[in-house]
C-alpha positions as CSV (number, residue, x, y, z in Angstrom):
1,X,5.7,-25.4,-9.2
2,X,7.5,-22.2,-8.8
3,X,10.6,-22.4,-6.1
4,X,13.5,-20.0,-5.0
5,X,14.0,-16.3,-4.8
6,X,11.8,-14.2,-7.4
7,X,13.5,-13.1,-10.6
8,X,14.8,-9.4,-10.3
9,X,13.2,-7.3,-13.4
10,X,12.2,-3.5,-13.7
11,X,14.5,-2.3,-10.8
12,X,17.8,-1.2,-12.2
13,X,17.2,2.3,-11.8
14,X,16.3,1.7,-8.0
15,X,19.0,0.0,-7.6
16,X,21.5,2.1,-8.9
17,X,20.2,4.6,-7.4
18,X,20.1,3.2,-3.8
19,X,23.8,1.6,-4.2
20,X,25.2,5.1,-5.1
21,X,23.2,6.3,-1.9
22,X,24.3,3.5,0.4
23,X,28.4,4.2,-1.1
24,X,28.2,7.9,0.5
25,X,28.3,7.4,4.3
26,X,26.6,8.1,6.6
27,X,23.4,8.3,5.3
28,X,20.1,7.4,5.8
29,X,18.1,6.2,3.2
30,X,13.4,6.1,3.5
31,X,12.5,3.2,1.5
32,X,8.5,3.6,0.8
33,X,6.4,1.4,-0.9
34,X,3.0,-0.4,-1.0
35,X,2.9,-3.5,0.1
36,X,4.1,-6.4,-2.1
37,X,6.0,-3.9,-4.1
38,X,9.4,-5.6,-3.9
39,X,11.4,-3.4,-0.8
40,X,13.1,-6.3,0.2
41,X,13.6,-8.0,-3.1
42,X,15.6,-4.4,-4.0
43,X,17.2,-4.6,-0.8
44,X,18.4,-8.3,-1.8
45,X,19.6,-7.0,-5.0
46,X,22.2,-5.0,-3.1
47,X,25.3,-7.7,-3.0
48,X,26.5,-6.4,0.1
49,X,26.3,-7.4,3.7
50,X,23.2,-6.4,5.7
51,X,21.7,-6.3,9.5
52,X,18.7,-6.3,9.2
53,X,15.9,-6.6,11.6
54,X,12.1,-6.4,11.1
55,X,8.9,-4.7,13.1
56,X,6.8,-6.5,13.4
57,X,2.9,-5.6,14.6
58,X,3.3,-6.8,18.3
59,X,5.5,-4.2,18.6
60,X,8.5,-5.8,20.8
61,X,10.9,-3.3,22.7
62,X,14.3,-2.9,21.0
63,X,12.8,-5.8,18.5
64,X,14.3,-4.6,14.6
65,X,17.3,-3.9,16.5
66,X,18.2,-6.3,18.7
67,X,17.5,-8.6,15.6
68,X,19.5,-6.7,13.3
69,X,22.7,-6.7,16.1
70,X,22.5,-10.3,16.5
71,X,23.7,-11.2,13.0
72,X,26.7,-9.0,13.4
73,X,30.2,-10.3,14.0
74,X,31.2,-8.2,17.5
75,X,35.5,-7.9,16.8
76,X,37.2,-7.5,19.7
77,X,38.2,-4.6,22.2
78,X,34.5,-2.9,22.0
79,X,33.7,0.3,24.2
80,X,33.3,-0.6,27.7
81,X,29.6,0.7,27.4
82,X,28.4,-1.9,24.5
83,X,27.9,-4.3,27.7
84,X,25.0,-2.2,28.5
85,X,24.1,-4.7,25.5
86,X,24.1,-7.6,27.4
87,X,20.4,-8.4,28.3
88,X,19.6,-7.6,24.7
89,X,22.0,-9.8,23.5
90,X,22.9,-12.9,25.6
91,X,24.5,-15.0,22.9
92,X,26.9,-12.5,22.9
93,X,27.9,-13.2,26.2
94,X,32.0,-13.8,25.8
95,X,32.1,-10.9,23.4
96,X,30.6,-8.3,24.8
97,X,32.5,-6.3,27.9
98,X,30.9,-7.1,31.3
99,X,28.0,-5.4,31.8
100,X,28.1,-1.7,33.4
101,X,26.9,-1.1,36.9
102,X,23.1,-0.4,37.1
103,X,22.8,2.9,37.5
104,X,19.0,4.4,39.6
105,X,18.4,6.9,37.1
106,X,15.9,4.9,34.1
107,X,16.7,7.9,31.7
108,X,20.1,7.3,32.5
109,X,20.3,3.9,32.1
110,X,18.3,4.1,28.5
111,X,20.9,7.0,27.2
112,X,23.6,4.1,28.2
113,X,21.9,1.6,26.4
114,X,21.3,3.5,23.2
115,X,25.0,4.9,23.5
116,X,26.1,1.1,23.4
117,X,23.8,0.7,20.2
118,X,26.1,3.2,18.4
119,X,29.2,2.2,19.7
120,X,28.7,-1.5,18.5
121,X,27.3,-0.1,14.8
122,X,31.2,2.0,15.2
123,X,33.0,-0.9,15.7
124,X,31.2,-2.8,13.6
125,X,31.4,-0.1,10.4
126,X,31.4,-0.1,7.3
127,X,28.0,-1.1,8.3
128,X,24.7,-0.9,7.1
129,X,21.7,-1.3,9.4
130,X,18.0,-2.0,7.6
131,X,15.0,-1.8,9.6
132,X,12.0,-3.2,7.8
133,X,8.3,-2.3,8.5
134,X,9.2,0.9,10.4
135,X,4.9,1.5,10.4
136,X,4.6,-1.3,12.6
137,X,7.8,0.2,15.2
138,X,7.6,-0.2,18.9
139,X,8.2,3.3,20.9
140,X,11.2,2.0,22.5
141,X,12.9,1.2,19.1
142,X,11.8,4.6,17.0
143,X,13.7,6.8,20.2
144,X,16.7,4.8,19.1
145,X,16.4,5.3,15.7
146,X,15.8,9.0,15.9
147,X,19.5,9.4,18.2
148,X,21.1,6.8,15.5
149,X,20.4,9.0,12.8
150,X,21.7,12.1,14.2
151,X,24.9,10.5,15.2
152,X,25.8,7.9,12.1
153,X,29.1,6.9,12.7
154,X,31.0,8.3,9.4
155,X,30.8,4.8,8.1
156,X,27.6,3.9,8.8
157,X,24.6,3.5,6.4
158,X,20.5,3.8,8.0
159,X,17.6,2.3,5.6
160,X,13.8,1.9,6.6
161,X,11.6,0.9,5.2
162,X,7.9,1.2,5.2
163,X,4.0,1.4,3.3
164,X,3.0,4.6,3.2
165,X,-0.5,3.6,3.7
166,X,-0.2,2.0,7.2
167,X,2.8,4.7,8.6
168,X,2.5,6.0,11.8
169,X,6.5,6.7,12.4
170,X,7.0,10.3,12.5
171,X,9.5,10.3,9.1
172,X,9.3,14.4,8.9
173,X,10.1,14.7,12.6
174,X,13.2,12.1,11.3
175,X,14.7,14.2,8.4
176,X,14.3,17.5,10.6
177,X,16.8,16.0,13.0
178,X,19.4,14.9,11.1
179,X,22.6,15.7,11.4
180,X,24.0,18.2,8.2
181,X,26.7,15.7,7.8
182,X,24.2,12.6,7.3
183,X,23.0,12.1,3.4
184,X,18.7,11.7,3.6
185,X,17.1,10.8,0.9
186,X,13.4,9.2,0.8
187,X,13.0,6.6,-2.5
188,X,9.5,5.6,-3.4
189,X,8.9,1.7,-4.9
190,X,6.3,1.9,-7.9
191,X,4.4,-1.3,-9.4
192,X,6.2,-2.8,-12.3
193,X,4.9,-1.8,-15.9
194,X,3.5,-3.7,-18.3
195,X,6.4,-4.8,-19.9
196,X,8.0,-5.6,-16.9
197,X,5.0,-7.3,-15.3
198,X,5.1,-9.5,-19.0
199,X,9.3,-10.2,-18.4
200,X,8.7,-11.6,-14.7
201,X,5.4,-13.0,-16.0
202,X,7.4,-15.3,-18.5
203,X,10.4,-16.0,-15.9
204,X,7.9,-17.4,-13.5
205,X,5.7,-19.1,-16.1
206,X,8.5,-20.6,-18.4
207,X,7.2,-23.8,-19.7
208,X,3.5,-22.6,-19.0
209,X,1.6,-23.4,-22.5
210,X,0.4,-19.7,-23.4
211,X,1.4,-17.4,-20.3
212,X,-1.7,-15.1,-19.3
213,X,-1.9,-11.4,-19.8
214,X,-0.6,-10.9,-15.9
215,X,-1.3,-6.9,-15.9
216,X,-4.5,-7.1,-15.9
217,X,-5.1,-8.6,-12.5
218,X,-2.3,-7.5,-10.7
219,X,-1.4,-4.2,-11.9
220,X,2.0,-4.8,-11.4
221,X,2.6,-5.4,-8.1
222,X,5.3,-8.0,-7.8
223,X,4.1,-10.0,-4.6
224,X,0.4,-10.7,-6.6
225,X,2.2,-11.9,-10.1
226,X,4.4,-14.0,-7.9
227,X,1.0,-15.6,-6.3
228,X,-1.0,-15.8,-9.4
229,X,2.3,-17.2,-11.8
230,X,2.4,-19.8,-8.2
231,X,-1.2,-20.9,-8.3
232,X,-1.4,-20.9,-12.0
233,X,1.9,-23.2,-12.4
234,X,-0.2,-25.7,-9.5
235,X,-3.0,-26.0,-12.0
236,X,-5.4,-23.6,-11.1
237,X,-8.1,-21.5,-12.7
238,X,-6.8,-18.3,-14.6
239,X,-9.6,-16.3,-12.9
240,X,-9.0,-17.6,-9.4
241,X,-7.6,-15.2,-6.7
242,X,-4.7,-16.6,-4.9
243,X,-5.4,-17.6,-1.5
244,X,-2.0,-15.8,-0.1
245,X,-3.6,-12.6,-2.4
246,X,-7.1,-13.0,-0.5
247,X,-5.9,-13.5,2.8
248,X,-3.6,-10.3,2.9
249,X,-6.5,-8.1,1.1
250,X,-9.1,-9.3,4.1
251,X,-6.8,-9.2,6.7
252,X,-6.9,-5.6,5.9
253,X,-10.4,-5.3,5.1
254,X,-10.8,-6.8,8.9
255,X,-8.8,-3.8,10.3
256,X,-11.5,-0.7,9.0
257,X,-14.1,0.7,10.3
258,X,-17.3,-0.6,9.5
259,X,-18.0,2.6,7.2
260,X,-14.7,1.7,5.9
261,X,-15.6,-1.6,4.9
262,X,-18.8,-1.0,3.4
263,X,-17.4,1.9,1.3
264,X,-14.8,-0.3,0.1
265,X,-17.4,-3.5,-0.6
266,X,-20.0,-1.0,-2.5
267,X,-16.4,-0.2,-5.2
268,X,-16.0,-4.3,-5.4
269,X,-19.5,-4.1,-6.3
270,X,-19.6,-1.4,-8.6
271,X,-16.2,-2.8,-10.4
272,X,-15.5,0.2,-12.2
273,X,-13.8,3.4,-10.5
274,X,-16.6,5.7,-8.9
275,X,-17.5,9.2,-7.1
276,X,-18.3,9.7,-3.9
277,X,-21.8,9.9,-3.9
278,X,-22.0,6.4,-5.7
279,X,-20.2,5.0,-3.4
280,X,-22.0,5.9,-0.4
281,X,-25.3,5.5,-2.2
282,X,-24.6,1.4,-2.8
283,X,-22.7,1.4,0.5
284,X,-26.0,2.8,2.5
285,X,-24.4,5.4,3.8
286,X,-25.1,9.1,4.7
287,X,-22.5,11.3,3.0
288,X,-20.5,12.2,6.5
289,X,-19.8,8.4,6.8
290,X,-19.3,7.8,3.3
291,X,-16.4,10.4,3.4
292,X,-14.9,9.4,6.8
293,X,-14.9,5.5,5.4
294,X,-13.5,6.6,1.9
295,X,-10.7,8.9,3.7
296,X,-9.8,5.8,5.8
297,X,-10.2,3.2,2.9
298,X,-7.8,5.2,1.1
299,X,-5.2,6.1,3.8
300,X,-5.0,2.7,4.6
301,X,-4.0,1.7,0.8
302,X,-7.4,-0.5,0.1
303,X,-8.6,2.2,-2.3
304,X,-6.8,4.9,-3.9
305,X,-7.8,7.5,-6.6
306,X,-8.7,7.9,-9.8
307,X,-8.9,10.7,-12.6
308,X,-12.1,12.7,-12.4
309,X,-12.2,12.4,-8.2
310,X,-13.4,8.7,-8.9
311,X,-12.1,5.9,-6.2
312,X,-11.6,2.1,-6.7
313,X,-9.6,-1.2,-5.4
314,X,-6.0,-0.9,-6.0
315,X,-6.2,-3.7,-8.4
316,X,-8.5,-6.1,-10.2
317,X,-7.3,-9.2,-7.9
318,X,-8.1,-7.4,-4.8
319,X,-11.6,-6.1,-5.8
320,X,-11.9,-9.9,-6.6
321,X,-11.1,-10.8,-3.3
322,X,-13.3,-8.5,-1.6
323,X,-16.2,-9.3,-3.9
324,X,-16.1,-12.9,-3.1
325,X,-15.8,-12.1,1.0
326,X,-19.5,-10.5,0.8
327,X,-21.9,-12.6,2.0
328,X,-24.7,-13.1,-0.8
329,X,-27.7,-11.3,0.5
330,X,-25.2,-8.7,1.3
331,X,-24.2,-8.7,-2.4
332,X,-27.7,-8.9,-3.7
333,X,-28.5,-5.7,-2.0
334,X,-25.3,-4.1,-3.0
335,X,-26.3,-5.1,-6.8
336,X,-29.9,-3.8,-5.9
337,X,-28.8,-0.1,-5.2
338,X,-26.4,-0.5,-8.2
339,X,-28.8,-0.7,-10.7
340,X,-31.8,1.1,-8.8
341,X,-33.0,4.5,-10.0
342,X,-31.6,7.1,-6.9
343,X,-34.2,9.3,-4.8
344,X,-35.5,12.0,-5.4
345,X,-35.8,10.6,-9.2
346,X,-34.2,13.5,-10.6
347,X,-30.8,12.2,-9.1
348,X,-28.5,10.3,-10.9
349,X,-27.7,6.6,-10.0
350,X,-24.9,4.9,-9.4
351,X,-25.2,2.7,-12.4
352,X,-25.8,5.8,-14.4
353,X,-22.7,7.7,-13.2
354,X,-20.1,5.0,-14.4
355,X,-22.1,5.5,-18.1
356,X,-21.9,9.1,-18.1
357,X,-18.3,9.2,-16.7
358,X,-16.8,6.9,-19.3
359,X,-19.0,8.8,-22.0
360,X,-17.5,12.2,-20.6
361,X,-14.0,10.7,-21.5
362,X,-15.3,10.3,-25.4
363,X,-16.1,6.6,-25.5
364,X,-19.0,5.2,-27.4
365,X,-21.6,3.3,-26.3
366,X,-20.1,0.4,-27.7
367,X,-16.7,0.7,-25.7
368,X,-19.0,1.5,-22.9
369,X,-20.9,-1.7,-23.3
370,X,-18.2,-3.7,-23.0
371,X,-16.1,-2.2,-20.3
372,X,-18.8,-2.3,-18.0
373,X,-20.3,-5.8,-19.4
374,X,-23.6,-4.1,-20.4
375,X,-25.8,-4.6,-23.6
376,X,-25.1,-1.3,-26.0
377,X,-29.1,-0.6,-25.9
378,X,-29.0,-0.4,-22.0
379,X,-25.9,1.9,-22.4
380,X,-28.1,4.2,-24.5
381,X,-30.4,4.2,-22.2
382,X,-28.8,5.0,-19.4
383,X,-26.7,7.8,-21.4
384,X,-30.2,9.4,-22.0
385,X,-31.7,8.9,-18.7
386,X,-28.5,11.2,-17.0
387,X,-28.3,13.6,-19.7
388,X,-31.8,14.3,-18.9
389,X,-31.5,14.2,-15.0
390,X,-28.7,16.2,-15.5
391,X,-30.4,19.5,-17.9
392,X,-28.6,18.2,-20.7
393,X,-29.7,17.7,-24.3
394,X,-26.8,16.3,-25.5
395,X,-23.3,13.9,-24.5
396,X,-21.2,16.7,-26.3
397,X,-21.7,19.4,-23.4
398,X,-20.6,16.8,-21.1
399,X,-16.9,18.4,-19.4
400,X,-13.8,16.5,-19.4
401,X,-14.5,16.6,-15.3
402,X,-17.8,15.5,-14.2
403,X,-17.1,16.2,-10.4
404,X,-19.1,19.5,-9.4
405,X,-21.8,18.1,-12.4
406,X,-22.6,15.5,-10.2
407,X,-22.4,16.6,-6.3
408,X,-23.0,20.3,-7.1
409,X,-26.7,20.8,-7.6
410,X,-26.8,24.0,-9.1
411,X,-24.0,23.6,-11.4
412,X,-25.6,22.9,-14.5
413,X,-29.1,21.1,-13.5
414,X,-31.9,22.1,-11.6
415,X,-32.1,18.6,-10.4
416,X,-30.6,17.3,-7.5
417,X,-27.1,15.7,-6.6
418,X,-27.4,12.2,-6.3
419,X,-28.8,11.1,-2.9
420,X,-27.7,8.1,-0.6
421,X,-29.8,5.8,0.9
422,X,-29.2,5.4,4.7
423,X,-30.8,1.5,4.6
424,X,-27.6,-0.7,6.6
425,X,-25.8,-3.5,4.8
């Protein structure tokens, strides 16, 4: 049973980087980051003493920072105008100066209250506020933000942090308003690497019999290693997905469009990395859908890209997860258009594209075989079937980038781009 904080591996860079950032005040620091990636396990990392607060996605007014103030230490003799604080902060009560006389103006009365913000952060300094999850900020609380930055007391440290796939916080109308005398400095969070995914792997797994190859299904996103080393150390199945995994892949399946969601069920189908046009032929979709689902799918961080303009699941334990939500007629008829020749016949299917791509890249139709868990004669005769659709005689004139072969009809074939079928999931 695993237990405590995660082990810190692969981040030393990061965080020498983002101390040396935080030790030249003031300065605001964009900490981006899919999610899972580990932001706050960095931010941990720091040794030094932290507000922070959190968004969260029902959006309460003031929220990050009222919860970020109320683990301060107010000292005494503060400004006259932090009781503007007051409301915000009852358990302050003693501490804080009485509270200023109402004034009838509301814009007034706001610029008083964010004026006591940064009077408390300059009594409070050297101080360094962290406001987590800035895509899910409340209005209210991204005003303050904004006139915090631009006036930092010379002491004072700013981080957010956020996933870029689910941002809505204006963070280039931020840096344009910052003061020249506040240090900016946006820092992206990557998955770990295979060596590093193998080192926390073996620190969550010590004692395990013969630790599993960990990459491979999580692609080195801390948070899903973490799950899978957890539900593997409770005794279950090596190809299982987590249920903490699941439940925060279909949470954000639930939040697409329907086009979104069949575009990104049709890539769990299809397993492998695919174009367009596949997709939105196994997702039953008209090519305008396809792209609007696609362009959502991937802005929302469920799908990104792939060389050769081919788009999949971000990793192998999500696609699992997604896979195992469809329904199983749904599925069956997913797996139908999958392996169905396209119409008009000339077109290539879905089935056929993953062959030729992979061939394109120079494997055989061995390697082929077994990457996509076909038989080596049904890889042959797939190979053949899209040459020919395709006005080729051979798999040599196949180029390195198979994009404008396949959508463009006139590029090297007088046969047609591969057509969707419109028949609904």
């Amino acid at each position: 049973m695993l237990g405590g904080l995660m082990p810190f591996v692969g981040r030393e860079r990061e965080l020498r980087r983002l101390t040396e950032l935080l030790a030249r005040p003031p300065s605001v620091v964009l900490l981006g980051g899919e999610a899972g990636v580990g932001k706050t396990s960095l931010l941990r990392e720091l040794g030094r003493p932290l507000l922070v607060g959190r968004c969260h996605p029902m959006r309460f007014p003031f929220g990050p920072v009222v919860e970020a103030l109320s683990g301060s230490s107010p000292p005494p003799g503060l400004n006259p105008v932090t009781g503007a604080l007051r409301p915000l902060l009852p358990e302050f009560g003693p501490l804080l100066p009485l509270a200023p006389p109402p004034v009838q103006d509301a814009q007034v009365e706001r610029h008083r209250l964010f004026r006591a913000v940064l009077a408390l952060l300059d009594a409070l300094q050297p101080v360094t506020l962290v406001v987590e999850d800035v895509h899910w900020i409340d209005d209210d609380s991204r005003e303050l933000l904004s006139f915090l930055s631009r006036r930092l007391p010379e002491r004072a440290a700013l981080v957010l942090t956020y996933r870029p796939e689910d941002l809505a916080f204006p963070l280039a109308a931020l840096r344009s308003q910052l003061s020249p005398d506040v240090t900016h400095t946006q820092l992206t969070l990557g998955p770990l690497d295979e060596q590093e995914t193998a080192l926390l792997g073996k620190h969550l797994l010590a004692g395990y019999p013969e630790p599993p190859d960990l990459w491979r299904s999580t692609l080195g996103v801390p948070f899903a290693i973490e799950e899978l080393a957890r539900a593997l150390a409770d005794g279950g199945l090596p190809g299982a997905t987590p249920p903490a995994v699941r439940d925060a892949v279909l949470v954000r399946l639930e939040g697409l469009s329907a086009a979104g969601r069949r575009v990104v069920q049709a890539a769990a189908v299809l397993d492998e990395p695919s174009g367009e046009p596949s997709l939105a032929a196994v997702a039953g979709l008209p090519p305008e859908q396809a792209e609007r689902g696609l362009a959502e799918a991937l802005r929302r961080g469920l799908l990104r890209e792939y060389p050769r303009r081919t788009y999949g699941l971000r990793q192998p334990l999500a696609r699992q997860a997604v896979y195992e939500s469809i329904t199983p007629a749904t599925r069956r008829r997913l797996h139908h258009r999958v392996e169905a020749p396209a119409e008009p016949r000339g077109a290539v299917s879905p089935r056929e594209e993953q062959v030729i791509r992979l061939a394109a890249e120079g494997l055989t139709n061995r390697e082929i075989a077994e990457t996509l868990f076909l038989s080596p004669r049904t890889v042959e005769v797939h190979v053949a079937n899209a040459l020919r659709k395709l006005g080729l005689t051979s798999r040599r004139q196949l180029p390195k980038d198979l994009g404008g072969l396949l959508t463009d009809p006139g590029s090297h074939s007088t046969s047609p781009a591969l057509t969707q079928s419109t028949a609904e999931v």
